[in-house]
FITINU-781993 format. One line per field, with one value per residue: residue in three letters; chain; x, y, z of N, C-alpha, C, CB in turn. Coordinates in Angstrom, 1 decimal. Each point is the difference from the previous one (the first is absolute). Glycine has a CB too. Example, Ala and Ser with C-alpha at 12.3 -4.5 7.8 and 13.67 -1.06 7.14 Angstrom:
// residues 2
code <- ALA_SER $
unit <- A_A $
neast <- 13.2_1.5 $
nnorth <- -5.7_2.3 $
nup <- 7.8_-1.9 $
caeast <- -0.9_0.9 $
canorth <- 1.2_1.1 $
caup <- 0.0_0.0 $
ceast <- 0.9_-0.8 $
cnorth <- 1.2_1.1 $
cup <- 0.0_0.8 $
cbeast <- -1.9_1.2 $
cbnorth <- -1.2_-0.6 $
cbup <- 1.2_-2.2 $
***
This chain:
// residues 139
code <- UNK_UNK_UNK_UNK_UNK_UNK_UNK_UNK_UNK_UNK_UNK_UNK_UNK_UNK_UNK_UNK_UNK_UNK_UNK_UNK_UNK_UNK_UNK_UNK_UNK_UNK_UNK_UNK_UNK_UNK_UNK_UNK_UNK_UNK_UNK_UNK_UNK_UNK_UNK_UNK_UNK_UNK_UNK_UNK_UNK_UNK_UNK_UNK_UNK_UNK_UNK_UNK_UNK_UNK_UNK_UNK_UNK_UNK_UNK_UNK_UNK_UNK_UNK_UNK_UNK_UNK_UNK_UNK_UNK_UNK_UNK_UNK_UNK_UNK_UNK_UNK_UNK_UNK_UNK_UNK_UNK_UNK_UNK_UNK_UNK_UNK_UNK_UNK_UNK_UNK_UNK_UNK_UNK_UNK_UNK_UNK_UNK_UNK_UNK_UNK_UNK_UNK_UNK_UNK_UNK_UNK_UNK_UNK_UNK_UNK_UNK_UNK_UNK_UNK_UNK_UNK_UNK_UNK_UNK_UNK_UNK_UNK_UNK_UNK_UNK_UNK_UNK_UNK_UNK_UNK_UNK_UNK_UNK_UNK_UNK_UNK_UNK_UNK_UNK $
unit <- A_A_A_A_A_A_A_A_A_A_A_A_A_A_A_A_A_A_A_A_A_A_A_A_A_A_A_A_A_A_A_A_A_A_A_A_A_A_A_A_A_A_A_A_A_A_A_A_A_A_A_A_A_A_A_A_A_A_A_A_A_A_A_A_A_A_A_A_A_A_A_A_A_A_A_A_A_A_A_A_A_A_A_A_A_A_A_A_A_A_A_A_A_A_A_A_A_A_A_A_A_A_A_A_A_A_A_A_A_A_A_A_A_A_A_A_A_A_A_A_A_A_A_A_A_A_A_A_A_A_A_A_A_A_A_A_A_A_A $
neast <- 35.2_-0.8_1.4_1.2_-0.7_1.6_-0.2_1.8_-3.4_3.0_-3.6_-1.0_-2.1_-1.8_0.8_-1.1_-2.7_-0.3_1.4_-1.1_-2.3_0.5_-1.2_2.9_2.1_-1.0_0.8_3.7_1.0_-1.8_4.1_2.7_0.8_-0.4_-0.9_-2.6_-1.7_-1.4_-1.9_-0.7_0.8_-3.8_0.7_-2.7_2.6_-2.3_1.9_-1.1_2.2_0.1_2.7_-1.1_3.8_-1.7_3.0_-1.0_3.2_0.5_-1.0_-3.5_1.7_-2.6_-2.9_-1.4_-1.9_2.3_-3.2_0.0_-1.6_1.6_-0.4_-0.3_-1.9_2.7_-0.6_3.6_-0.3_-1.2_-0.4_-2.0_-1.0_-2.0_2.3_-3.4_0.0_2.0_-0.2_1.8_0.6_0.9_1.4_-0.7_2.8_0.4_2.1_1.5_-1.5_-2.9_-1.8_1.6_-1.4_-0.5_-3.0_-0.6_-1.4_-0.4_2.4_-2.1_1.0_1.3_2.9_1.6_-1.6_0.8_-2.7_-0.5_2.6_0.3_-4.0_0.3_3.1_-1.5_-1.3_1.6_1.9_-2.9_-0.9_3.7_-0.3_-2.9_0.2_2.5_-1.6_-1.7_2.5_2.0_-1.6_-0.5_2.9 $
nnorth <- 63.4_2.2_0.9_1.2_1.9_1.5_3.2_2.0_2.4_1.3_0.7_1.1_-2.6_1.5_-0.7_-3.1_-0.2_2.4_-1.0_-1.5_1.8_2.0_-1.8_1.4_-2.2_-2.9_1.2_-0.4_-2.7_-2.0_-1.0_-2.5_1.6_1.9_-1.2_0.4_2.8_-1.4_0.3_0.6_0.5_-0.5_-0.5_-1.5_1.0_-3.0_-2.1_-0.3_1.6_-0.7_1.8_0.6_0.3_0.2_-2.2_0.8_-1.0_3.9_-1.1_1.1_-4.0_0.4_1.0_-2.6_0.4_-0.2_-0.8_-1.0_0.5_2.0_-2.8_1.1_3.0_0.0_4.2_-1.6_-2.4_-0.6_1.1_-3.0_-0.7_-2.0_1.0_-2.3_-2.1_3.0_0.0_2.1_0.2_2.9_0.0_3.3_-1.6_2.5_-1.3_2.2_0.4_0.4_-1.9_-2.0_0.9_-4.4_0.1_-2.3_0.1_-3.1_0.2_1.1_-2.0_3.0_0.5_-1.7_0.2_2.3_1.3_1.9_0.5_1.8_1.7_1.0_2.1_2.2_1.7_0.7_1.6_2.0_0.6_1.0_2.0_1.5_0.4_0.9_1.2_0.9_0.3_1.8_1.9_1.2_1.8 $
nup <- 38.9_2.1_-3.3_1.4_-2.3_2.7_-1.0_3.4_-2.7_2.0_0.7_2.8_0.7_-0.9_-2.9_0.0_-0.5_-2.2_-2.5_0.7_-0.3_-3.9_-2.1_-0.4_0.5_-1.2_-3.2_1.7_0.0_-2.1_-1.8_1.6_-1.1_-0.8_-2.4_2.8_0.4_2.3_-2.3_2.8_4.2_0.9_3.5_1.7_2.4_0.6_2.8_-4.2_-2.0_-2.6_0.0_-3.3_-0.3_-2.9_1.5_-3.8_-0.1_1.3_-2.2_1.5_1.5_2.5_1.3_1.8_2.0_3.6_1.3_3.1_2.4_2.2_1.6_1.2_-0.7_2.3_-1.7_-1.5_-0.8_-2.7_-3.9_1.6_-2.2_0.4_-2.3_-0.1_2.0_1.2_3.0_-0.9_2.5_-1.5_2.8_0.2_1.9_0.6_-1.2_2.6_-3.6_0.9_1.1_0.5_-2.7_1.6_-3.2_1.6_-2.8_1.5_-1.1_-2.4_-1.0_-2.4_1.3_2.1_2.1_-3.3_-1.4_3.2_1.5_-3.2_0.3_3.4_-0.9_-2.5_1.2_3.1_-2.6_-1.0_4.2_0.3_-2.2_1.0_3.4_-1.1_-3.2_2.3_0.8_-2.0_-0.3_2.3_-0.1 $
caeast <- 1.3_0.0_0.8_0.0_1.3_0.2_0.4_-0.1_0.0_0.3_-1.1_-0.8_-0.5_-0.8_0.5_0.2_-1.2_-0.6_0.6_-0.8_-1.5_-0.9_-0.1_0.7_1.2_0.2_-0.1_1.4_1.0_-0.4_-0.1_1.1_1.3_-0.8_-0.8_-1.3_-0.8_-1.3_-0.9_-1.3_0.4_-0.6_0.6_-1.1_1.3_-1.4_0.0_-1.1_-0.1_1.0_1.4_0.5_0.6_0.4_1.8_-0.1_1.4_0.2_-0.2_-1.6_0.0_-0.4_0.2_-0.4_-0.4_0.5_-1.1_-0.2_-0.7_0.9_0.0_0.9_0.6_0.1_0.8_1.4_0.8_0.0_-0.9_-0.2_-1.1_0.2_0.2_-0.2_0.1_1.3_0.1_1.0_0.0_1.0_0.6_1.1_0.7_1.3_1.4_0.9_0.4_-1.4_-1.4_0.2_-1.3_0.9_-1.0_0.1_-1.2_0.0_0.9_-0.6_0.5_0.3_1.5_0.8_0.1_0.9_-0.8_-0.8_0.6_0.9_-1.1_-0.7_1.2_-0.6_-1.1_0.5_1.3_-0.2_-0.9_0.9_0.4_-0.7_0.1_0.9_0.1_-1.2_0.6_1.1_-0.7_-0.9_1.1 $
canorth <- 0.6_1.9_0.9_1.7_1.2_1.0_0.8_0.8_1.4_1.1_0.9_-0.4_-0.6_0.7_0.1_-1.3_-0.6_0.5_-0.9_-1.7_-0.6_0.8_-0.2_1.1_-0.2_-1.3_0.2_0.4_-0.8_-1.4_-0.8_-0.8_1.0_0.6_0.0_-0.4_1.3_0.2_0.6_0.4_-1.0_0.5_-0.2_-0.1_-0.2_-0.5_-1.8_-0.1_0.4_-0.9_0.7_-0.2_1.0_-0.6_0.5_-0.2_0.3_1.0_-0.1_-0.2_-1.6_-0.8_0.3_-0.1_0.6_-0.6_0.3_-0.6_0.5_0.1_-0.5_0.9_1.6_0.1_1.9_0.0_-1.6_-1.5_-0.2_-1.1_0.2_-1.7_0.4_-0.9_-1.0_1.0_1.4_0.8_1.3_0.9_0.4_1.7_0.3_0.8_-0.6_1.4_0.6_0.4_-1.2_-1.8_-0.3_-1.1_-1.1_-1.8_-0.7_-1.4_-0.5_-0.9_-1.3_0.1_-0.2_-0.6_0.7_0.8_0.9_0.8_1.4_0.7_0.9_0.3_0.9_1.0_0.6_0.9_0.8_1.2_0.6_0.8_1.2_0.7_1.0_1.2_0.8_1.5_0.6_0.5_0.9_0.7_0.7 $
caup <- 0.4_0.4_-0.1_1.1_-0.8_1.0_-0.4_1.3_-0.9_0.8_0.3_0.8_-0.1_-0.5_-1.4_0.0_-0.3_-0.8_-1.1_-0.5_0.1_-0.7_-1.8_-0.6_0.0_-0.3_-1.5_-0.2_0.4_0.3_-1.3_-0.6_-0.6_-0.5_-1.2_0.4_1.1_0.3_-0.6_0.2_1.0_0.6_1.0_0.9_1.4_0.8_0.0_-0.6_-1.3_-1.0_-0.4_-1.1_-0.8_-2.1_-0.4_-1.5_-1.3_-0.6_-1.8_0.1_-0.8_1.1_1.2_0.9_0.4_1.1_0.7_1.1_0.8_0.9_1.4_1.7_-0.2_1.4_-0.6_0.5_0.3_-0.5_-1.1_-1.0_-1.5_-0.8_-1.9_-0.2_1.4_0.5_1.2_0.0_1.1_0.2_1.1_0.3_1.0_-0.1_0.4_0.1_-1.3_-1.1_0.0_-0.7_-0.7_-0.6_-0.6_-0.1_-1.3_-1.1_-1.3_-1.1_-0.4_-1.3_-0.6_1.1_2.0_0.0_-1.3_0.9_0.8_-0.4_-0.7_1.3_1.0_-1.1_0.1_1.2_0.0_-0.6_0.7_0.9_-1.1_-0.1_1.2_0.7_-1.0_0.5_1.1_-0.9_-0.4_0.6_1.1 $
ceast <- -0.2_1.2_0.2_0.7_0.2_0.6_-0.2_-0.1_0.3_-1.1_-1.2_-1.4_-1.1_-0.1_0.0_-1.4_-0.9_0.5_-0.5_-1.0_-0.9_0.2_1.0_1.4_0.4_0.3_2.0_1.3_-0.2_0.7_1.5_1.1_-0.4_-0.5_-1.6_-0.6_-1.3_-0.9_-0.7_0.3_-1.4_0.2_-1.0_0.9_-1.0_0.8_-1.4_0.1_0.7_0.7_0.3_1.3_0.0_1.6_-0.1_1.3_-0.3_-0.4_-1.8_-0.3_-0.9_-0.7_-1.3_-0.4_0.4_-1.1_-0.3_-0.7_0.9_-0.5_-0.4_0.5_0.4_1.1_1.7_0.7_-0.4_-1.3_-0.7_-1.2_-0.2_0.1_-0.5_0.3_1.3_-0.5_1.2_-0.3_1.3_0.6_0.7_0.5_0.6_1.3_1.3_0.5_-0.9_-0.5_0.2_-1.1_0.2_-1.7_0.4_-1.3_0.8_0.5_-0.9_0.7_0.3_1.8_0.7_-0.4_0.6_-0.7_-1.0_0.6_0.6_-1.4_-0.4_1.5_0.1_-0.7_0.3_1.2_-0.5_-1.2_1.4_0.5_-1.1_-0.2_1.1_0.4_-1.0_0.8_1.5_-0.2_-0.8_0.9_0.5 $
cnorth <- 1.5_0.3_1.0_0.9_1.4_1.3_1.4_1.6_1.0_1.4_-0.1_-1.1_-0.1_0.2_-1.6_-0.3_0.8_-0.3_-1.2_0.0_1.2_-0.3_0.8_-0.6_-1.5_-0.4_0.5_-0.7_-1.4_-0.9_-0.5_0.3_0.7_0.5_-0.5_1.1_-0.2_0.8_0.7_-1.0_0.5_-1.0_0.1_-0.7_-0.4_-1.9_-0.3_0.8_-0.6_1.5_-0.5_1.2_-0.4_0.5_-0.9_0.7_1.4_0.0_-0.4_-2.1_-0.8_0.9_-1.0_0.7_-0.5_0.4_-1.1_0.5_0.2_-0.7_0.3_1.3_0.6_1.5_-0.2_-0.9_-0.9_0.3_-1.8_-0.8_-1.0_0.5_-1.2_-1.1_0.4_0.9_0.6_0.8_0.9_0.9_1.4_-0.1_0.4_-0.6_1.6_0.7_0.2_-1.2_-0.7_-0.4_-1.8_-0.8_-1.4_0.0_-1.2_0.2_-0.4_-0.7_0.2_0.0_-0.3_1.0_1.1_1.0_1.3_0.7_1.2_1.2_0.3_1.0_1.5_1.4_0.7_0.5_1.4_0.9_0.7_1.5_1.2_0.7_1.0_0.6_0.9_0.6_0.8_1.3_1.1_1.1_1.1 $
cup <- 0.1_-0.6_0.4_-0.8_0.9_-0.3_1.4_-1.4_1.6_-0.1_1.5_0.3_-0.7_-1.8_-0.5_-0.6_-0.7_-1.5_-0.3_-0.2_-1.3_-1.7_-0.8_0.1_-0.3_-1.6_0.0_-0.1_-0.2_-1.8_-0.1_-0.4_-0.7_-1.4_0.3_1.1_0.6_-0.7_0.7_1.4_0.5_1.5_1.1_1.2_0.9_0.4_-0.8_-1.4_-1.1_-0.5_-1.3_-0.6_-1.7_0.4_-1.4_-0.3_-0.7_-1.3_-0.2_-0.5_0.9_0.8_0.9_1.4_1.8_1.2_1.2_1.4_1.6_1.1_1.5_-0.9_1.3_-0.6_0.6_0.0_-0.7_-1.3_-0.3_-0.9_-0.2_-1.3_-0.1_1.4_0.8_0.8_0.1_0.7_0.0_1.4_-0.4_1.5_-0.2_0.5_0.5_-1.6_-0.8_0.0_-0.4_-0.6_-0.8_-0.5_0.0_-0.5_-0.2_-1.0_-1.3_-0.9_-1.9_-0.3_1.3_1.0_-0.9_-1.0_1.3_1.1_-0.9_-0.5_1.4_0.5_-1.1_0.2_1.6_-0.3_-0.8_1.6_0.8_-0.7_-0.3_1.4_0.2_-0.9_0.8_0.7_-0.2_-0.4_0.7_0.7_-0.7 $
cbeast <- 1.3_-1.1_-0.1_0.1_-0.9_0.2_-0.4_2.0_-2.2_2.6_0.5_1.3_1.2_0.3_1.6_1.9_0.3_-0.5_1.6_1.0_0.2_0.1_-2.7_-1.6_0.1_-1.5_-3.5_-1.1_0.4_-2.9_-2.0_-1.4_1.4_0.6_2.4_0.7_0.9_0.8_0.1_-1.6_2.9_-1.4_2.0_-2.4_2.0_-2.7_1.3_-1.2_-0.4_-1.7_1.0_-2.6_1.4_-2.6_1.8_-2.7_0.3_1.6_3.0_-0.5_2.8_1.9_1.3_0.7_-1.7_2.5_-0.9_1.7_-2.2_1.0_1.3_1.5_-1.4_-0.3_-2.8_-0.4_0.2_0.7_1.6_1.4_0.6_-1.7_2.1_0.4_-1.1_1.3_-1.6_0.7_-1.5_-0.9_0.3_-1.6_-0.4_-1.5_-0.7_1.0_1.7_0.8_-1.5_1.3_-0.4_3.0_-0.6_1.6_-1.1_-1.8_1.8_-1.4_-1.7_-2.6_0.0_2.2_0.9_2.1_-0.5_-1.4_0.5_2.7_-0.9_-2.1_1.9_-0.1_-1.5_-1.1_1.9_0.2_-2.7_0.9_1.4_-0.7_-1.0_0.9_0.8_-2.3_-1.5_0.4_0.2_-1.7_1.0 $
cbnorth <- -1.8_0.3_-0.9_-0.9_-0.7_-2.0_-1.3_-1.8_-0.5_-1.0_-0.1_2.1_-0.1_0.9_2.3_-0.3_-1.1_1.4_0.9_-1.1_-1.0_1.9_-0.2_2.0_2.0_-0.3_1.2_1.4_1.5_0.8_1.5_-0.8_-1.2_0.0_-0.3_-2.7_1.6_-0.4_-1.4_0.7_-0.4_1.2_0.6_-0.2_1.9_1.9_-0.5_-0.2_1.6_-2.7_0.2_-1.4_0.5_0.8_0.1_0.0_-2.8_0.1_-1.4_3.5_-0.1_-1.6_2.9_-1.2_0.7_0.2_1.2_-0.9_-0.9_1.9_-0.4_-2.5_0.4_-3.3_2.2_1.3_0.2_-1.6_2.4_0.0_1.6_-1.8_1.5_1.1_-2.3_-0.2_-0.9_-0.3_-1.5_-0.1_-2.5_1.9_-0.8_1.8_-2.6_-1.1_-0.8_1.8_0.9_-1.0_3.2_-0.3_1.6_-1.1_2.2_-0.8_-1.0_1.3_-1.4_1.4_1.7_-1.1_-2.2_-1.5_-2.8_-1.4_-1.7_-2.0_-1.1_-2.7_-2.6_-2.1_-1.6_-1.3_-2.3_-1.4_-1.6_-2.4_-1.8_-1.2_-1.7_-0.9_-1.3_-0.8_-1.8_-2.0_-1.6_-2.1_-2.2 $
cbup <- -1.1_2.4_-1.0_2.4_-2.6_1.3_-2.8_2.8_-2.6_-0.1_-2.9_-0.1_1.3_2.4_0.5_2.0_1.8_1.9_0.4_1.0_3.5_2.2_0.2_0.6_1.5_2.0_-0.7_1.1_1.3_2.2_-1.4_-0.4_0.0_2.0_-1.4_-0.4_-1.5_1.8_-1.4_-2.7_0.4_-2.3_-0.9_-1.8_-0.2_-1.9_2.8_2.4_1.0_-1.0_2.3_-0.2_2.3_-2.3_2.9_-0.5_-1.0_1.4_-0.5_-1.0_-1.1_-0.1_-0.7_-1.4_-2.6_-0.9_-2.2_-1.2_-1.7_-0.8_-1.5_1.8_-2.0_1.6_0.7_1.1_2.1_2.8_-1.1_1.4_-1.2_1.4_-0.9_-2.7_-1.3_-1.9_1.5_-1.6_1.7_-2.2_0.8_-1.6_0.8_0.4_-2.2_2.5_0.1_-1.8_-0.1_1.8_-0.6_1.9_-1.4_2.0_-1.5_0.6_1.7_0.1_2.3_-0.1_-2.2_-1.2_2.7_0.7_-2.7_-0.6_1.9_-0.6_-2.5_0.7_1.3_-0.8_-1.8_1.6_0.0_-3.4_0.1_1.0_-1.1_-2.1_0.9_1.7_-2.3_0.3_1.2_-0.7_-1.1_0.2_1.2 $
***
């Protein structure tokens, strides 16, 4: 089963796909909620390359390590990845309000459909809040 999650950030594209694909800023926005964070991200933007992010519980109780390899890489427009036996793709398109940024991934069998969309939508809401914060900032 595919799940889709979606989010229109009001920025440029440039800002967009950069956010998403760089290590630095990925540590910024990658995590659920927030008593969880990224630790440590690295990033080989290639077909072939790999990607790892550590995300660990604040209090230091848990974490893991989210990693995999990238597919397709198509700059501005399209990301897609394998994670273990799981794939996921990410889509950008301009829109008249700014960049549609929409993920789909395999489902796994640990927690619910509704558990995994509400964490994945989670995580693309904080990547939206952190872009059009920069860009807030920057003005």
């Amino acid at each position: 089963m595919k799940i889709t999650v979606n989010t229109t950030v009001a920025a440029p594209m440039d800002a967009v796909w950069r956010a998403y694909t760089s290590p630095d800023d990925i540590k910024q926005w990658n995590a659920a909620s927030p008593d969880w964070h990224t630790t440590a991200a690295t990033v080989d933007l290639r077909e072939g390359g790999a990607f790892s992010s550590r995300m660990e519980a604040k209090d230091g109780s848990i974490g893991f390590d989210f990693a995999g390899t990238y597919t397709r890489v198509i700059p501005n427009e399209r990301i897609d990845y394998a994670f273990g036996d799981r794939q996921a793709h990410i889509t950008f398109a301009a829109m008249p309000d700014g960049i549609d940024v929409t993920v789909s991934f395999d489902a796994e069998q640990t927690h619910s459909e509704q558990q995994q969309r509400v964490g994945w939508q989670a995580i693309l809401d904080n990547f939206k809040g952190y872009v059009e914060g920069q860009r807030r900032s920057a003005t």
